[in-house]
Backbone bond lengths (Angstrom), bond angles and torsions (degrees), N, CA, C in turn:
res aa  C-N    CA-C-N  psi(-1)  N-CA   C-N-CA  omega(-1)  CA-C   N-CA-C  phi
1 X - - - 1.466 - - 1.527 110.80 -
2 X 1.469 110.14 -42.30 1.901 105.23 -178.11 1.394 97.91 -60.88
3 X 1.594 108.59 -45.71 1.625 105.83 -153.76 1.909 103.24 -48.66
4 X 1.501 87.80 -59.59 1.727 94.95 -172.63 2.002 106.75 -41.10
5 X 1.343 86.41 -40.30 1.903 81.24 -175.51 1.119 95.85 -53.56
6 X 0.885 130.53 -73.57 1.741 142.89 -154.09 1.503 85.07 -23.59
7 X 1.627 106.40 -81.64 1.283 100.97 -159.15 1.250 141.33 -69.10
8 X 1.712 97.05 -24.07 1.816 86.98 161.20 1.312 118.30 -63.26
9 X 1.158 123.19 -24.92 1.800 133.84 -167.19 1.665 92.61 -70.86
10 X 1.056 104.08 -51.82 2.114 106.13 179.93 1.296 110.54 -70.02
11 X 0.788 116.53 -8.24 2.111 119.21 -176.31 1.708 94.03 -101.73
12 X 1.576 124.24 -55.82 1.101 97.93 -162.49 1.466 114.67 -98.78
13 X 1.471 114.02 2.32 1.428 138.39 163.41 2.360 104.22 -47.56
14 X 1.532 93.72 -31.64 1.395 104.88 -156.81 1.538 103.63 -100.15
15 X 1.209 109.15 -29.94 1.722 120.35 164.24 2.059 107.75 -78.34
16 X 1.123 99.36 -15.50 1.828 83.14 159.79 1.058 106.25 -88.36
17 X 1.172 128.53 -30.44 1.457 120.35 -149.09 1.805 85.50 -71.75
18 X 1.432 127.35 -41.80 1.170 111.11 -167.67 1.608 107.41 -96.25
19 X 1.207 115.47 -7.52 1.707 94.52 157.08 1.649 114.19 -71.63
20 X 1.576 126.59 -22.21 1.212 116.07 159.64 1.474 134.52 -68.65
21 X 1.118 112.98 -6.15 1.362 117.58 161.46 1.238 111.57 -80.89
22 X 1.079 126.11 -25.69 1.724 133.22 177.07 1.288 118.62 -74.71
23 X 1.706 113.48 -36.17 1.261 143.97 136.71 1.422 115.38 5.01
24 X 1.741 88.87 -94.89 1.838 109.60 162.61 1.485 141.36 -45.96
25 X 1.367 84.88 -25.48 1.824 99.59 -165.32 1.491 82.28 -81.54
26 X 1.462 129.73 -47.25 1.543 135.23 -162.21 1.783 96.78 -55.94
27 X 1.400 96.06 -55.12 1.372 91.79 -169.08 1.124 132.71 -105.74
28 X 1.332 123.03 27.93 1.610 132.07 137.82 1.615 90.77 -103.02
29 X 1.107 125.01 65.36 1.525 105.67 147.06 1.703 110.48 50.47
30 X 1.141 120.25 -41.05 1.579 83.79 -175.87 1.370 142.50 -80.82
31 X 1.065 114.81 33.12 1.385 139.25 142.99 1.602 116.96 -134.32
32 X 1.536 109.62 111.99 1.168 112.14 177.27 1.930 124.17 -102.59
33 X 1.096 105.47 148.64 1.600 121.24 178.40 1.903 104.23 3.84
34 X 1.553 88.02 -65.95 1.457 102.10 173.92 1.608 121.83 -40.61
35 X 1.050 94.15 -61.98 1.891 106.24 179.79 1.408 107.83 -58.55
36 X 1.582 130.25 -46.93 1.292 135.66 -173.64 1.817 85.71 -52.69
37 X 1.403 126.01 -75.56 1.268 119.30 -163.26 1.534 122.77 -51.37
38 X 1.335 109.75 -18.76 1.705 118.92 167.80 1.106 117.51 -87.23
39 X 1.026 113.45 -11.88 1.673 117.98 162.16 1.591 122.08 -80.34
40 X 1.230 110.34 -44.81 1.008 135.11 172.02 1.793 125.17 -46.29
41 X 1.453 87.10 -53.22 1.494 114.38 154.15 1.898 121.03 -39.04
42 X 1.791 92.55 -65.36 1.817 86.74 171.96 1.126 91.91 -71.23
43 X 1.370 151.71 -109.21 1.252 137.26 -117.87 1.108 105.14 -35.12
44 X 1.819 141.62 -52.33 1.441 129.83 -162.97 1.630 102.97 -84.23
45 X 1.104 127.30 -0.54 1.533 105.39 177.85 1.694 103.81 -132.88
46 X 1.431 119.57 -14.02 0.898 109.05 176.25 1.107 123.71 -88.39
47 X 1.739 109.69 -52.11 1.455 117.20 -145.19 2.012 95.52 -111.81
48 X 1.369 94.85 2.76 1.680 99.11 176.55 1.638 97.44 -73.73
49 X 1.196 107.64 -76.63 1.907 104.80 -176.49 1.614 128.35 -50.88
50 X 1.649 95.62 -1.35 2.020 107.58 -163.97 1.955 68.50 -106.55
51 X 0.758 150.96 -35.03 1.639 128.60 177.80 1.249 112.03 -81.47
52 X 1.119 142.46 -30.10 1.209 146.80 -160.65 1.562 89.34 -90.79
53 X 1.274 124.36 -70.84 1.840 94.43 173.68 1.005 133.82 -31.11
54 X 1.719 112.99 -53.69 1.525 131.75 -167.80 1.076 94.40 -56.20
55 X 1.358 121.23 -47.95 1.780 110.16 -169.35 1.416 104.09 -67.59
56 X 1.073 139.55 -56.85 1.844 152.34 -165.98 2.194 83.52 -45.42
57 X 1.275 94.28 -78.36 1.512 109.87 173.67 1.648 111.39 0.01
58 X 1.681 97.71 -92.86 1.326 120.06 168.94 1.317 124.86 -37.37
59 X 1.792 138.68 -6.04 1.292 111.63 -165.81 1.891 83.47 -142.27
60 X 1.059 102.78 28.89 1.928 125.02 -165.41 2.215 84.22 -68.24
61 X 1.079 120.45 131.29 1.821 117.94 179.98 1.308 98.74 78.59
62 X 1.175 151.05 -59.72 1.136 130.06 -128.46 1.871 105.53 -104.83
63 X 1.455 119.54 3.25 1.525 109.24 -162.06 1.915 90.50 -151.52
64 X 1.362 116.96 134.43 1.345 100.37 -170.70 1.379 97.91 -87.79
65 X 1.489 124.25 176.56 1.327 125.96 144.13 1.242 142.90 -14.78
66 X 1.760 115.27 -71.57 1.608 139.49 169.93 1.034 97.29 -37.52
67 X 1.791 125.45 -67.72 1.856 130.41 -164.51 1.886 96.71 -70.77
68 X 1.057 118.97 20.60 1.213 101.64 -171.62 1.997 102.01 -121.98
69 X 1.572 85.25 -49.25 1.636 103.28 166.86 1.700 90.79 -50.63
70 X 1.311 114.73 -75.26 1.632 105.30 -149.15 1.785 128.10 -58.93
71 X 1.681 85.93 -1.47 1.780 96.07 178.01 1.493 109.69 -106.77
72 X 1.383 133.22 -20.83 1.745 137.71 121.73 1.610 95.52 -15.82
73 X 1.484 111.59 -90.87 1.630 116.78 -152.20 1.425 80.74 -49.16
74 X 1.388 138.27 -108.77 1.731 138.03 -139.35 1.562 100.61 -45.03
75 X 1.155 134.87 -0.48 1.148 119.69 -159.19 1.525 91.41 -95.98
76 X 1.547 116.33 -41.23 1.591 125.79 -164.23 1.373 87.50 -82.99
77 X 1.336 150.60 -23.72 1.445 164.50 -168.42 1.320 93.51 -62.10
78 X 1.364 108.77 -47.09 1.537 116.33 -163.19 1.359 101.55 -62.78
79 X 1.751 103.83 -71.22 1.707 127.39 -151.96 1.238 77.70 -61.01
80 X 1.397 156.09 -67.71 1.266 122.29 -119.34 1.312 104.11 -109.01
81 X 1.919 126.67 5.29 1.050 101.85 145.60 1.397 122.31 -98.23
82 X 0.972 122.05 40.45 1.598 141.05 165.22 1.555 108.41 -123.02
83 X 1.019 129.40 24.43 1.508 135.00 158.28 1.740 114.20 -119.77
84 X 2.022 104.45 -24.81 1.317 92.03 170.16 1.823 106.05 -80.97
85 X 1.572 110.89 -39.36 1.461 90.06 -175.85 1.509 125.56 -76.87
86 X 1.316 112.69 2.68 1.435 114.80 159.45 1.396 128.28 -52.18
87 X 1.647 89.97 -27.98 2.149 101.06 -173.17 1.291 96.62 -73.32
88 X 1.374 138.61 -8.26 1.675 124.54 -158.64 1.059 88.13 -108.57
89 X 1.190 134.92 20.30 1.565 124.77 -163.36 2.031 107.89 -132.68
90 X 1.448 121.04 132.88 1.383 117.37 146.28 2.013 99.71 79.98
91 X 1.592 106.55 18.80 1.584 130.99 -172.13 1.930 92.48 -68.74
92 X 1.336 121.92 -18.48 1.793 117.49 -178.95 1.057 99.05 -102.41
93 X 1.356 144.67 7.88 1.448 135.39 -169.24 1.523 102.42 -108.45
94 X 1.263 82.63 159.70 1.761 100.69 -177.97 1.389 109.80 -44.88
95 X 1.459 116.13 151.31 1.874 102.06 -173.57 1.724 92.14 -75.71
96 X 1.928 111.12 -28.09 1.707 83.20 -163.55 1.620 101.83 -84.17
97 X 1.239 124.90 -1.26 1.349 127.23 179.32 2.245 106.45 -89.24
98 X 1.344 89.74 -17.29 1.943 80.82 169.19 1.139 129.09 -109.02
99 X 1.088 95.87 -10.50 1.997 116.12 154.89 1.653 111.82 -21.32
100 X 1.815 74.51 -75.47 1.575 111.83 179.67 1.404 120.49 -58.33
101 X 1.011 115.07 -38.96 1.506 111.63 164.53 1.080 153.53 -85.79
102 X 1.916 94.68 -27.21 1.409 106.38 152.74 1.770 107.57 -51.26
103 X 1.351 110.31 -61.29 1.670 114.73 -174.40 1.430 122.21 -36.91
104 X 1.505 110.16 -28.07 1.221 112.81 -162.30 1.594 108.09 -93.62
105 X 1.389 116.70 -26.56 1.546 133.23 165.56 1.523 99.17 -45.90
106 X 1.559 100.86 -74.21 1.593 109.60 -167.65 1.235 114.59 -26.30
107 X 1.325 94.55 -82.03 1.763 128.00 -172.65 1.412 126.60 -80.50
108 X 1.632 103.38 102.53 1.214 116.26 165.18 1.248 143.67 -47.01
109 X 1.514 139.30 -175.60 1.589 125.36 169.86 1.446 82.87 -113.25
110 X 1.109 120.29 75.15 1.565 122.43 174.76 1.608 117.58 -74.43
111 X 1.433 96.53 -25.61 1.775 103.93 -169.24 1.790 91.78 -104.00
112 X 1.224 131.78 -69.69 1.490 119.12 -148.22 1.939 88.37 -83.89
113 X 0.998 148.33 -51.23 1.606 140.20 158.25 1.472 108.09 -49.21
114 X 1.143 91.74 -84.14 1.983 100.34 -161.62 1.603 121.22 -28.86
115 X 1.348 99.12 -45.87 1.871 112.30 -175.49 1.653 93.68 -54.40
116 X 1.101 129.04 -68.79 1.357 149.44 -137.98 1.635 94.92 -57.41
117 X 1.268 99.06 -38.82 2.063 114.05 -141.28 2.179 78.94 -98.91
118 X 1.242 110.29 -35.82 1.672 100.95 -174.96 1.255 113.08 -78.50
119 X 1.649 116.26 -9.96 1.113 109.27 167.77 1.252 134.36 -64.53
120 X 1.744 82.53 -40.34 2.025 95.76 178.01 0.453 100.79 -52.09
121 X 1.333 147.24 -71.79 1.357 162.87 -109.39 1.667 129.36 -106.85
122 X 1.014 96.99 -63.69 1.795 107.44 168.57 1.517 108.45 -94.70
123 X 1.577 128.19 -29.70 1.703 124.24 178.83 1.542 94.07 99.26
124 X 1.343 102.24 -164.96 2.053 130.68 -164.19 1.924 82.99 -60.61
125 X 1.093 119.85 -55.99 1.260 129.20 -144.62 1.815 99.21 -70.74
126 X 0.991 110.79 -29.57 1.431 123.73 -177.72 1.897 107.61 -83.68
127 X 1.108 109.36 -37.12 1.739 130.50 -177.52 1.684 104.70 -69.45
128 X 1.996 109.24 -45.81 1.502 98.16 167.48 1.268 126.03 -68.96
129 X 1.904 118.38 -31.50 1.304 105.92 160.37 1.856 133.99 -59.69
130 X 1.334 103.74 -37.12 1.058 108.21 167.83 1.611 135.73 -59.05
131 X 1.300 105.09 -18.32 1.348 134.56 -179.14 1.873 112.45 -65.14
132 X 1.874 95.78 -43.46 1.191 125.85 -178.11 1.658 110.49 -72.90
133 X 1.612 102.40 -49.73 1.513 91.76 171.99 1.351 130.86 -82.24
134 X 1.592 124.29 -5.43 1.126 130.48 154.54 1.640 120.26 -75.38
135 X 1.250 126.05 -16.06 1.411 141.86 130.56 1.489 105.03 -27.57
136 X 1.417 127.48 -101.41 1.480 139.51 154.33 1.570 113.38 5.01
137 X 1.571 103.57 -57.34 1.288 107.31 -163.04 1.403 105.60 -92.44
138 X 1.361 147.00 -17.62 1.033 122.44 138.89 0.982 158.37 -57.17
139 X 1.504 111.46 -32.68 1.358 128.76 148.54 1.304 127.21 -28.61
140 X 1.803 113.30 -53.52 1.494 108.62 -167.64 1.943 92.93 -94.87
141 X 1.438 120.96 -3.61 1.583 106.89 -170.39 1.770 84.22 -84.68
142 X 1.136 124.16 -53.37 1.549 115.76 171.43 1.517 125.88 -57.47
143 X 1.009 118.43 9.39 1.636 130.12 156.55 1.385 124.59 -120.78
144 X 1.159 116.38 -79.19 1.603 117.54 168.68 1.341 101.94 -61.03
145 X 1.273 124.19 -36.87 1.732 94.36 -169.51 1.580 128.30 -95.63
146 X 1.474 87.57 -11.51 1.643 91.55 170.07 1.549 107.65 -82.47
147 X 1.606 117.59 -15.35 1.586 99.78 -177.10 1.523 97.62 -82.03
148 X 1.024 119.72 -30.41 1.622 126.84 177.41 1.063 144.73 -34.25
149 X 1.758 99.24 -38.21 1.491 140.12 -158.90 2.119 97.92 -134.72
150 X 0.838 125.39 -6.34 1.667 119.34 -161.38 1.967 73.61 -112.14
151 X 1.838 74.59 159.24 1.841 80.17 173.26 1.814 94.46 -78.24
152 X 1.508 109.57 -34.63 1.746 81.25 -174.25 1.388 98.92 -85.61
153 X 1.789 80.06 -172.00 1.723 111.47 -129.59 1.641 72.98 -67.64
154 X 1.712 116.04 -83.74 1.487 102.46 -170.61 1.561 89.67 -136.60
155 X 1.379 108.49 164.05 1.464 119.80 -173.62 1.836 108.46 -71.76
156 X 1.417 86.80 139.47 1.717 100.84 167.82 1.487 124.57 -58.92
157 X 1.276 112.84 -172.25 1.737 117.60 -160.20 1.578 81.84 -86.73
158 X 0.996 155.89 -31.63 1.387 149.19 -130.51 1.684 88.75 -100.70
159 X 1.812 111.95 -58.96 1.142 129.52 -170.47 1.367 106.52 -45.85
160 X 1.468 112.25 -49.74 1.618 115.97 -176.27 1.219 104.70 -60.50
161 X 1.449 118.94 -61.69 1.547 121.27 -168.31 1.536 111.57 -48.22
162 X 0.975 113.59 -51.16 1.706 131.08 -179.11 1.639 123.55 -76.02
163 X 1.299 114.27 9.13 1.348 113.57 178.32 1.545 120.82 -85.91
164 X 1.241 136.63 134.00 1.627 125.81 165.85 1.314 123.33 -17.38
165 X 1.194 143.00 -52.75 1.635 141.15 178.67 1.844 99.94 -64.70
166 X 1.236 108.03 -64.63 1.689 82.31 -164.00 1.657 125.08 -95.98
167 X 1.638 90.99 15.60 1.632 99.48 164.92 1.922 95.24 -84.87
168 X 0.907 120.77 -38.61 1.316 125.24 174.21 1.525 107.78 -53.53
169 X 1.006 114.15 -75.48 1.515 112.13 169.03 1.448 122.01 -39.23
170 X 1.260 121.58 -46.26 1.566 128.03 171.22 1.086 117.92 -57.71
171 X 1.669 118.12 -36.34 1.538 102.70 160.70 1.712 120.61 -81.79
172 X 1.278 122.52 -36.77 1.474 134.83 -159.29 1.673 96.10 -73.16
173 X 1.322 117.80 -61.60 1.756 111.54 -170.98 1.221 111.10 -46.38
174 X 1.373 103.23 -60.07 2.014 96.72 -168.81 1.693 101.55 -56.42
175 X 1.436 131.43 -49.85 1.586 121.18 171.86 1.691 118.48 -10.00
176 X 1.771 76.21 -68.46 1.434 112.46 -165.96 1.844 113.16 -52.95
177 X 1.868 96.71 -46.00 1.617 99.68 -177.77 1.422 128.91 -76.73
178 X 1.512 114.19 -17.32 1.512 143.32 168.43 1.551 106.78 -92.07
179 X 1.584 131.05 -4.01 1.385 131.36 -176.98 1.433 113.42 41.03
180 X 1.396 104.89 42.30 1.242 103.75 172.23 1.684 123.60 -102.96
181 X 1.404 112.04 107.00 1.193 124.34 175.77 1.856 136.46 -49.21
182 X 1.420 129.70 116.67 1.177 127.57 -167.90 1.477 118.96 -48.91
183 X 0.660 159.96 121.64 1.492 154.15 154.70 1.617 114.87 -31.67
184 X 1.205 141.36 146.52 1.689 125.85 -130.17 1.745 70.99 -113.53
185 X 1.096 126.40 -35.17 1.766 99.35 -166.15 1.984 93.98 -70.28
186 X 1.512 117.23 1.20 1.526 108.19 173.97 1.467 119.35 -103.82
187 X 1.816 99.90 -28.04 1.183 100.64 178.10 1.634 134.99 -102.20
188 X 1.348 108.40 24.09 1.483 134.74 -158.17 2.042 79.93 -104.13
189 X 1.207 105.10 -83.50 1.512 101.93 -163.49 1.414 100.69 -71.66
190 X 1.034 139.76 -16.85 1.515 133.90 154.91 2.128 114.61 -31.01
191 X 1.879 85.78 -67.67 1.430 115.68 177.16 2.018 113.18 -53.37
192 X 1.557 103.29 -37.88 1.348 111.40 -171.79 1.737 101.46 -81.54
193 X 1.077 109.63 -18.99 1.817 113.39 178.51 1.695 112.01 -65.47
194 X 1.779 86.77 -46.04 1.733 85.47 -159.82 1.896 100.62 -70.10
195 X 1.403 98.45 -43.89 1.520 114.29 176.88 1.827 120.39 -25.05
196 X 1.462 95.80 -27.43 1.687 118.55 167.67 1.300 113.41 -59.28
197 X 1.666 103.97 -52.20 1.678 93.28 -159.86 1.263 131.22 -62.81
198 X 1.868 126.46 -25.57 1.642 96.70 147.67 1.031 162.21 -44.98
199 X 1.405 103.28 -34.54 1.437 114.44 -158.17 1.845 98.20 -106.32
200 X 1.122 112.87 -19.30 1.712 109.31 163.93 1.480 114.40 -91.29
201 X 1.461 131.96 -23.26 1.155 119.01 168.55 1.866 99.72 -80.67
202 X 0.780 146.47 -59.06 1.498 124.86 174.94 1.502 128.44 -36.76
203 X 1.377 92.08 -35.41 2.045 92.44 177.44 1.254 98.55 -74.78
204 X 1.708 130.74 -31.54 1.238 112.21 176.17 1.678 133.43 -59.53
205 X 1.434 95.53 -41.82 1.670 102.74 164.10 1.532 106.43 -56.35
206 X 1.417 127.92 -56.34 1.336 120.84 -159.57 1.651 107.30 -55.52
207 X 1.694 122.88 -33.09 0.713 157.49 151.15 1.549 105.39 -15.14
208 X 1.279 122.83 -88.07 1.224 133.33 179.44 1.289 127.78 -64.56
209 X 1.522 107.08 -14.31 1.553 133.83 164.94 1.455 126.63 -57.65
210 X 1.170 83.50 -37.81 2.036 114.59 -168.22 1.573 78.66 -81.16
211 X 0.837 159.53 -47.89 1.771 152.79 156.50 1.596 146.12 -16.00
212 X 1.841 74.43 -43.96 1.312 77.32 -160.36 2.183 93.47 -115.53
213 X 1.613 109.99 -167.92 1.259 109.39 -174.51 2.002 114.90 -101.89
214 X 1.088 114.51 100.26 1.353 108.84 -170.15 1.272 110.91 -45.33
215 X 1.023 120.15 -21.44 1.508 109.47 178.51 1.501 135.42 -67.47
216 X 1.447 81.78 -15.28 2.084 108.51 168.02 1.388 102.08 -86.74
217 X 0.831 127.68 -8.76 1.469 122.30 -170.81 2.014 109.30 -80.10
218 X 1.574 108.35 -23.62 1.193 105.41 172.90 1.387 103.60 -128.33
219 X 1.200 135.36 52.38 1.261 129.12 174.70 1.798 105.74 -149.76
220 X 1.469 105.81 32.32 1.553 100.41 176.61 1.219 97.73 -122.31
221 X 1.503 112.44 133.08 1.636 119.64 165.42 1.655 103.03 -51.04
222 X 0.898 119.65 -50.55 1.916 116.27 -149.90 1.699 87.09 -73.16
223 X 0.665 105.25 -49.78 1.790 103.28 -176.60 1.390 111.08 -47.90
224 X 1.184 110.64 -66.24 1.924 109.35 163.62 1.431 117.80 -47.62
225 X 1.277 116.15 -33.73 1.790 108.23 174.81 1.656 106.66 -86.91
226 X 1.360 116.59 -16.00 1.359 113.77 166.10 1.642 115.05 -77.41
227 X 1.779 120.36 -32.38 1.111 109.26 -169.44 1.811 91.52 -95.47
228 X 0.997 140.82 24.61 1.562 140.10 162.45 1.048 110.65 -90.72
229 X 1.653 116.96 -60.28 1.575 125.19 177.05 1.922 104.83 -54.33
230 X 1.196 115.10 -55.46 1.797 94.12 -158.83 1.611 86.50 -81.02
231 X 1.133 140.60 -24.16 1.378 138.46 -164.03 2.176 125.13 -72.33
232 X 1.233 81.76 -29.89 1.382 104.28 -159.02 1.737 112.86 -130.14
233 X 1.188 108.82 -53.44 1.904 128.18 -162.34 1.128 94.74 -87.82
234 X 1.430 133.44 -66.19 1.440 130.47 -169.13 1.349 102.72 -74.06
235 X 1.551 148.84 -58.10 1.189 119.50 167.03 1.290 123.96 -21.34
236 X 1.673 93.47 -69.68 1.830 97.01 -158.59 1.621 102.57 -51.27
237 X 1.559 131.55 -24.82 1.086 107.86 -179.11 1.686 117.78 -94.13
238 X 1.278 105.99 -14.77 1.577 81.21 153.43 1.980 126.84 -69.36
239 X 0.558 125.03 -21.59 1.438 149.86 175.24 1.453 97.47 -56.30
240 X 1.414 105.97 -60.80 1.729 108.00 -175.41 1.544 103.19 -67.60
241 X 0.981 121.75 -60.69 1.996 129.00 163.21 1.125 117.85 -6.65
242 X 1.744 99.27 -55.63 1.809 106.56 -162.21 1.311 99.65 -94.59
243 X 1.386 127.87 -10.16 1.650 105.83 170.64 1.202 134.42 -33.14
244 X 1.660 102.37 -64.81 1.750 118.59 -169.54 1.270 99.83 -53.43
245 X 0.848 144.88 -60.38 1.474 155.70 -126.28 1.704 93.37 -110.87
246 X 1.638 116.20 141.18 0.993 165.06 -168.37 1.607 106.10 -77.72
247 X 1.607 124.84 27.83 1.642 112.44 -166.97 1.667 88.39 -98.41
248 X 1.881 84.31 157.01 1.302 119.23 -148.25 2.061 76.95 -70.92
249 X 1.389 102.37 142.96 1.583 118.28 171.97 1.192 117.43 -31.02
250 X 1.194 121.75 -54.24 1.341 132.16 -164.89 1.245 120.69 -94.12
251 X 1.400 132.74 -22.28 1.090 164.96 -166.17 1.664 102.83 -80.05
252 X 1.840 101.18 -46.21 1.830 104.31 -168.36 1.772 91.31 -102.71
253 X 1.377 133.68 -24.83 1.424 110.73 165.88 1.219 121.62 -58.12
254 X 1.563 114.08 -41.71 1.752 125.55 -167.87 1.932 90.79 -61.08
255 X 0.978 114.74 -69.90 1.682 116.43 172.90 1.638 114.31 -31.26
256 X 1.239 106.50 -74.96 1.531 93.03 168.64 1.293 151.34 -72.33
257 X 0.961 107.39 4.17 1.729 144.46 164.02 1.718 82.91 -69.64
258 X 1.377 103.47 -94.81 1.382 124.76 -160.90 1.746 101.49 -47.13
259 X 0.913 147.52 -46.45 1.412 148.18 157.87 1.642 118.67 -48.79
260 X 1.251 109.22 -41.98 1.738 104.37 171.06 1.462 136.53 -91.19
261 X 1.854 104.18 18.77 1.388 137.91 -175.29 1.666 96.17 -72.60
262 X 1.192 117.49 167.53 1.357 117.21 -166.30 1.812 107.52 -100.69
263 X 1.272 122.22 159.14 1.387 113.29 -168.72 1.685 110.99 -37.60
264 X 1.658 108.30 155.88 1.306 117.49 177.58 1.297 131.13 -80.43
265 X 1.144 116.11 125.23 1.679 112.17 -168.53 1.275 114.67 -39.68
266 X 1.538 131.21 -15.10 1.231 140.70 -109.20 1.851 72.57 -120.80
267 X 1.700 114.59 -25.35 1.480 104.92 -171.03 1.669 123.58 -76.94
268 X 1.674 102.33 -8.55 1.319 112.12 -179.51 1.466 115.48 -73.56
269 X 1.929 86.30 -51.66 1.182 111.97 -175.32 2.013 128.97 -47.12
270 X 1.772 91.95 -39.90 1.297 112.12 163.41 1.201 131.10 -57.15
271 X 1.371 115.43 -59.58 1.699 133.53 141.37 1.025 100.61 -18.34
272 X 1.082 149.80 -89.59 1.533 152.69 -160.33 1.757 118.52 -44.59
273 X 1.917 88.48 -61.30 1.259 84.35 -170.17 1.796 121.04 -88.92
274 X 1.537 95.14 -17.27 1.930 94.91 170.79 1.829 115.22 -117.78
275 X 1.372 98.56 30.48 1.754 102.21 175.09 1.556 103.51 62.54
276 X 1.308 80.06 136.41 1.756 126.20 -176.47 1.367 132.12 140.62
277 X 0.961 128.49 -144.35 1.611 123.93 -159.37 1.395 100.36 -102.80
278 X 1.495 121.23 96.66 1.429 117.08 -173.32 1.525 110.93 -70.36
279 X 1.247 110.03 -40.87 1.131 117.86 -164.27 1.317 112.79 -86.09
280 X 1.385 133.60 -3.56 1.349 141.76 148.43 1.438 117.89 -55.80
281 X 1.546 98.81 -44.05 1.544 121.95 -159.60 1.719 78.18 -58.97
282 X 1.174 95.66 -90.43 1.947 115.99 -167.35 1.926 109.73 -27.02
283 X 1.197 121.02 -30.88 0.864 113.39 -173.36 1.620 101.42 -105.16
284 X 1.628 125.69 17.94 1.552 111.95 176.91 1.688 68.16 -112.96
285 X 1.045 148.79 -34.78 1.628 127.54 -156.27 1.640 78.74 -89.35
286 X 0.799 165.71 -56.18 1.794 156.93 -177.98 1.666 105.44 -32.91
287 X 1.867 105.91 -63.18 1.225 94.73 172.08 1.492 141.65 -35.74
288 X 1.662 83.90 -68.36 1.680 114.13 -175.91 1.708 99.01 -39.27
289 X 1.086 107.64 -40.39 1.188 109.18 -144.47 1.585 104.20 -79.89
290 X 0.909 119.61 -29.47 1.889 146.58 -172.04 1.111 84.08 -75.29
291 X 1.309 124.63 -67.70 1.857 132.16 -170.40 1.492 111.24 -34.89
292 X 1.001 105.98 -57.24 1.293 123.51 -151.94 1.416 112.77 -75.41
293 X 1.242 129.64 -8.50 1.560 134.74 -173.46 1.914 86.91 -82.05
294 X 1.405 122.97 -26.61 1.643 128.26 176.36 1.472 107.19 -66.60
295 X 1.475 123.72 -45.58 1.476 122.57 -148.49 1.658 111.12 -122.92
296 X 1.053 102.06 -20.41 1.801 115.24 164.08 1.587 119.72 -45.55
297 X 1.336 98.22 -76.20 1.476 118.10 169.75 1.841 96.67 -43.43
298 X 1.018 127.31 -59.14 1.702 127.27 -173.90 1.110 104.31 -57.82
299 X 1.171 155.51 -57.50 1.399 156.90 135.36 1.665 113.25 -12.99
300 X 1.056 116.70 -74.69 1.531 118.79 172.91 1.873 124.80 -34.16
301 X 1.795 84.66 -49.53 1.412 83.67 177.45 1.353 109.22 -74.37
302 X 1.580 128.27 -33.41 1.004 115.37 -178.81 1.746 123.59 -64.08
303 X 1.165 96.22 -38.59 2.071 112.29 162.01 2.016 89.16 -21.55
304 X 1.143 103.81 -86.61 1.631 134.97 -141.52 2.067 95.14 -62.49
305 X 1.361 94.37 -33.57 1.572 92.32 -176.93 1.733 108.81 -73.73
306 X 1.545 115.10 -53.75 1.310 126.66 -168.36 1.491 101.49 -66.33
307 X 1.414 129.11 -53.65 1.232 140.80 -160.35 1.004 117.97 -61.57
């Protein structure tokens, strides 16, 4: 149990440090409002589908198909029963303020947190499952969550087809299912793209941070019922889910690991780029995120005991 603290506490100890650089940049001006949203921009169209190969890439021999399908299935097992109990939730709040909060319940930081922390923890073997549920999780944040968060109702066939996660996937699976390896003058700047997405999605929060008043940051009810629900409630009920059922060890820690990660950067980012409460957003992924160096590790150990 210490050990696991340690390390979530050192992983996400290391992701403030670089939303505080984002922090600074926000607030001396040298990065302004504008730039945060052009940044924002690559990470969701650029450097989202340049990780999602890299990952497919990286785990090419070593993980079959079946174990790969069946951590997809529990993975969507998860989100989507954390998208129905999201609806019971935050029904008096502003629609552009429950957008945001429903979103932020759902959707984890499974990719710029989660990857990092399953590495420690579970190794390569834990990173291809995880790979799979950030697979999962793009899928439904580019469907349910863009209709969720967009003023329209929900995105068209074009929108789905054409979004960062499953143009990413459209190239990376078939690679992956034929084990066919990139060629290094393709897979070097492929590899150097995804290598971005921590450390620019954190300056982006810090970014939006530098905005707003820290002192709101611990004095909102909805934020505490947002950092309970993705922190605590939606874990424990994936946790309760995966009992009955027979999933492979590693397969249901990497999931609940990856499910009890603190909201997804991806909720600021959304805010920003399809309207809503940015500055809600940034300061429930600030919370979550602080929270979570407490309740991660509790989750983890529990992964490793039950499993």
């Amino acid at each position: 149990m210490l050990t696991s603290f340690l390390t979530v506490f050192e992983k996400v100890f290391v992701l403030f440090i670089m939303i505080f650089i984002g922090y600074l940049c926000g607030k001396t001006g040298m990065i302004t409002k504008r730039g945060a949203q052009q940044i924002t921009s690559i990470l969701l169209y650029v450097v989202t589908p340049c990780l999602i190969i890299a990952s497919l890439q990286s785990i090419i021999g070593d993980i079959g198909i079946t174990a790969l399908i069946s951590a997809t299935f529990w993975s969507a097992v998860s989100m989507g029963a954390a998208i129905f109990v999201s609806m019971l939730f935050f029904r008096k709040s502003p629609n552009n303020q429950k957008k945001i909060l429903r979103f932020g319940a759902v959707y984890s930081n499974s990719g710029f947190m989660g990857i990092p922390l399953v590495e420690a923890v579970f190794g390569s073997t834990g990173v291809a499952y995880a790979s799979m549920y950030n697979a999962a999780f793009n899928f439904l944040m580019w469907t349910h969550g863009y209709a969720s968060v967009s003023e329209k109702r929900s995105p068209g066939v074009k929108q789905i087809l054409t979004n960062p996660g499953i143009i990413g996937l459209a190239v990376g699976f078939p690679l992956f299912a034929f084990s066919l390896q990139l060629p290094e003058i393709l897979k070097f700047p492929i590899d150097s793209m995804a290598s971005m997405n921590t450390p620019l999605a954190m300056m982006v929060v810090g970014i939006y941070i530098s905005g707003i008043n820290l002192k709101e940051l611990f004095t909102s009810r909805s934020l505490y019922l947002l950092s309970a629900l993705r922190l605590v409630v939606l874990p424990g009920l994936t946790l309760l889910l995966f009992l009955p059922f027979g999933i492979d060890k590693t397969i249901a820690s990497t999931i609940l690991l990856l499910s009890s990660a603190p909201a997804a950067t991806a909720t600021a980012m959304f805010a920003v780029q399809f309207g809503g409460d940015a500055k809600l957003a940034s300061k429930a992924v600030a919370l979550t995120t602080l929270l979570s160096a407490a309740t991660m590790p509790v989750f983890c150990a529990l992964a490793k005991e039950i499993f």
